[in-house]
C-alpha positions as CSV (number, residue, x, y, z in Angstrom):
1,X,43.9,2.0,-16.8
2,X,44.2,-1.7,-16.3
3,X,40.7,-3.5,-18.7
4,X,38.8,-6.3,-16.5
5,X,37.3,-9.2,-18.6
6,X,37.5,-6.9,-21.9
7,X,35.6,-3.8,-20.6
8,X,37.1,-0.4,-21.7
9,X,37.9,2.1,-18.9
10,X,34.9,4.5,-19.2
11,X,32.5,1.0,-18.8
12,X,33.3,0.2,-16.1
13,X,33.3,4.1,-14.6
14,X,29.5,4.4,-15.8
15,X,28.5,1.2,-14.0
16,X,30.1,2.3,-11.0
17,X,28.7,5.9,-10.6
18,X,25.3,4.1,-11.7
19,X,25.3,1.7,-8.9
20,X,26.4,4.2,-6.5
21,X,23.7,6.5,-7.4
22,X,21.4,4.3,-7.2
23,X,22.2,3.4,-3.8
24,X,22.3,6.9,-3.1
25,X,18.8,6.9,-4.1
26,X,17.8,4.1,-2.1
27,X,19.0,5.9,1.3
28,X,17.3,9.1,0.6
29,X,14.0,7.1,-0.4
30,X,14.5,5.2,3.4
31,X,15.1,8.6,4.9
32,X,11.9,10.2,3.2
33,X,8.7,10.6,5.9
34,X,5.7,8.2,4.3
35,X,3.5,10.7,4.8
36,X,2.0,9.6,8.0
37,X,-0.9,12.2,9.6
38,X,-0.3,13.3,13.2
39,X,-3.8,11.5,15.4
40,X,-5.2,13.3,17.6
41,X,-5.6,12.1,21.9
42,X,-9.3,13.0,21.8
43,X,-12.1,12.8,19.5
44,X,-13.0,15.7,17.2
45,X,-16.0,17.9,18.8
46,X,-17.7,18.4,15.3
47,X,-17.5,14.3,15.1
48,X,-19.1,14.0,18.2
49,X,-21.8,16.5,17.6
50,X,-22.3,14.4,14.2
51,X,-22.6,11.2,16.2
52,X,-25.1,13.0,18.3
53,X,-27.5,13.9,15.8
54,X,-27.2,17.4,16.6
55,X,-27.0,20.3,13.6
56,X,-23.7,21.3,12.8
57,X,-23.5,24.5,10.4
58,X,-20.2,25.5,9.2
59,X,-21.0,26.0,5.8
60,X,-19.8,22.1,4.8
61,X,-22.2,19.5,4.1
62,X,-22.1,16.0,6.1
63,X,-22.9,12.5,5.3
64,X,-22.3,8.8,6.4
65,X,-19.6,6.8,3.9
66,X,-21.7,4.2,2.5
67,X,-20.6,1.6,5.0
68,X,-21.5,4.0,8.2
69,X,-18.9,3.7,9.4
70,X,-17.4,7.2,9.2
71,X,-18.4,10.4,8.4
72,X,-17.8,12.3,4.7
73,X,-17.2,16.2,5.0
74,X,-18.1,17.8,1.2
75,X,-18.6,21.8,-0.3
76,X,-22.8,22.4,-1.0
77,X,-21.8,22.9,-4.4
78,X,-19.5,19.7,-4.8
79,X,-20.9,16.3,-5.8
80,X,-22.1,13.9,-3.6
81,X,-19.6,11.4,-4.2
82,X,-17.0,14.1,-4.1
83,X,-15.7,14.9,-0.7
84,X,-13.0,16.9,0.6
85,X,-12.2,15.6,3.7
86,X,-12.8,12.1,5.8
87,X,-13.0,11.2,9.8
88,X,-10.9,8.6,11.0
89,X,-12.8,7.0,14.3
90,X,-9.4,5.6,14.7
91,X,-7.1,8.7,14.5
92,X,-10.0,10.8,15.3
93,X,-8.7,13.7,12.5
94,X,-10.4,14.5,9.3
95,X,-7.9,13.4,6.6
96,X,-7.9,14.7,3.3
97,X,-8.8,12.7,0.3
98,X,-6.9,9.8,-1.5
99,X,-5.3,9.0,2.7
100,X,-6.1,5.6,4.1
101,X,-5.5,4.9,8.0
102,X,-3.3,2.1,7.8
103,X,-3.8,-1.0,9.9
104,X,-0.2,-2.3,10.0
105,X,1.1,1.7,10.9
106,X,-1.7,2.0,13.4
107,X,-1.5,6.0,11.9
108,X,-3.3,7.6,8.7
109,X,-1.1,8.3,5.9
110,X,-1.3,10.1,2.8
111,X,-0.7,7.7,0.4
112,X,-2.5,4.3,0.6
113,X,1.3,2.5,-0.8
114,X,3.3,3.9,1.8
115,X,4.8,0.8,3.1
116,X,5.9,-0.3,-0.4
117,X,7.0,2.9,-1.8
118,X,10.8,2.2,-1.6
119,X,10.7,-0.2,-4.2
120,X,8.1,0.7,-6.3
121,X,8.8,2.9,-9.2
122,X,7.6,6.8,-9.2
123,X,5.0,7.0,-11.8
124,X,3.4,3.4,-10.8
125,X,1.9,4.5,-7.2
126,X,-0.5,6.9,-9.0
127,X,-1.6,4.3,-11.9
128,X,-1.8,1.6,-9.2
129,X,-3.9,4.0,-6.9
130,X,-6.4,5.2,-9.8
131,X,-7.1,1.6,-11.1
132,X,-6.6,-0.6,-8.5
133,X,-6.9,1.0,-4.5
134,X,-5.7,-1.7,-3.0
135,X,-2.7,-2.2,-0.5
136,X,0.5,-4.1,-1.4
137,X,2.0,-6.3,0.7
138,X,5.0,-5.0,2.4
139,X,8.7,-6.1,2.2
């Protein structure tokens, strides 16, 4: 096989199955859902009932977020600041922790970096998310 600018054979073979993998990558990363949460048409009853001031007993414990502006759903025997699921006025769905609703989406999603998660490597969405909880621009 014919050498280009010095490189032996097998070189040039590895760059060219790494750059196709990596590509490769890429479109399956693209094709991946972002984890977007399905809103509901109407608002949740036990939301309402909660907006009401009326008693709701299902065996959960409810309290405001400490803006007001949603409600917190938690275990009795769980922390206070530990809660298991979230209402999203927007959505109107209770979305399970570490999910954001998404102003640019218009949807809740799982995972608060969705929008940048193509070019981010794998292990830095969960270091960024436990130090940091904020949302990178998109590209």
């Amino acid at each position: 096989m014919r050498r280009v600018r010095g490189l032996p054979w097998w070189y040039q073979a590895l760059i060219s199955i790494a750059v196709v993998l990596a590509l490769v990558a890429l479109w399956l990363t693209l094709l991946t859902d972002p984890g977007a949460l399905t809103p509901a048409h109407a608002p949740d009853p036990l939301a309402q009932l909660l907006d009401a001031g009326l008693p709701v007993l299902d065996g959960y414990v409810y309290q405001r977020d400490p803006r007001g502006a949603t409600w917190l759903r938690r275990t009795p025997t769980s922390k206070p600041d530990v809660w298991i699921a979230k209402y999203c006025p927007t959505c109107h769905i209770w979305r399970p922790p570490r999910s954001h609703h998404c102003g640019e989406c218009g949807v809740c999603m799982v995972s608060w970096l969705h929008t940048v998660r193509h070019w981010l490597p794998a292990d830095f969405e969960n270091v960024w998310l436990e130090e940091k909880c904020h949302h990178l621009p998109s590209t």
